[in-house]
N, C-alpha and C positions, 0 to 999 in steps of 0.2 A: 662168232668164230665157230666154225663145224669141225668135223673129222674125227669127231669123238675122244681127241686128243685134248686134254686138261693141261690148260698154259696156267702157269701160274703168276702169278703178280706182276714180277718182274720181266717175264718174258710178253704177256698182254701190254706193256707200256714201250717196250722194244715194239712190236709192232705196229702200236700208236704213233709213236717219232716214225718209223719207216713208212707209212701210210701221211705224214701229214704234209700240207700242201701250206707256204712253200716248202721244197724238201730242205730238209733239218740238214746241216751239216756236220752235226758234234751228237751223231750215232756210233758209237764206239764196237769195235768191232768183236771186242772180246764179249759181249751183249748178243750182238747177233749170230757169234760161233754158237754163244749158249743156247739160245733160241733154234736153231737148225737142228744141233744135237736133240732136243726136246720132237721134233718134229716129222724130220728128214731123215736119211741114210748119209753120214758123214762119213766121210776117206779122206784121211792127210796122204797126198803124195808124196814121191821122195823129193821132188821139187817144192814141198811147203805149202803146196797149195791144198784147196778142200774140196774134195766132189761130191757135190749135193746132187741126191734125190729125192725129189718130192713128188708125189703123184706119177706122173709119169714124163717125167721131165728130169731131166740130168744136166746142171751146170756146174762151172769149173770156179772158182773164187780164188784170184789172189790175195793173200795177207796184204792191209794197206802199209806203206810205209810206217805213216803215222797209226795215231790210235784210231781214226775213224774212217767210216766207210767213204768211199767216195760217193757222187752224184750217180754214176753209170751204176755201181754198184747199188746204189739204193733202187735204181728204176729197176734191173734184174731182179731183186729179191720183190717186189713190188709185184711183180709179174708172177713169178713163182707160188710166191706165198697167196696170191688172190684167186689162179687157179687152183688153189689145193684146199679152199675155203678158208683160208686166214686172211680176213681182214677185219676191220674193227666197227664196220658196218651192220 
């Protein structure tokens, strides 16, 4: 992982489940809030949602219903976080 940013334990294993093939279903989201914060530029709107910037890329994340992220939502953050050198590769 690059970016000169130090992930710590628990955020480096968030990103392992997010990175793993098939995609994991029981990534919890309050995990990956914490992981973006450690990385990214995070904004709650006043609609509940979160706008992430990483690199130069800006997406919008809804809160999942449940605790964990969905499919969609794993392939966005998959995307995000490999452009901005976070993968476990």
């Amino acid at each position: 992982m690059t970016d000169g940013t130090k992930l710590d334990a628990h955020h480096r294993k968030t990103v392992e489940k997010l990175f793993t093939h098939p995609t994991s279903h029981n990534i919890q989201w309050h995990d990956v809030l914490s992981l973006l914060q450690a990385v990214a530029d995070v904004q709650e709107t006043h609609e509940g949602r979160f706008r992430v910037t990483l690199g130069g890329e800006t997406q919008t994340f809804a809160t999942p219903r449940g605790a964990d992220v969905d499919t969609q939502q794993v392939v966005d953050l998959r995307r995000m976080l490999k452009e901005a050198g976070y993968d476990p590769a």
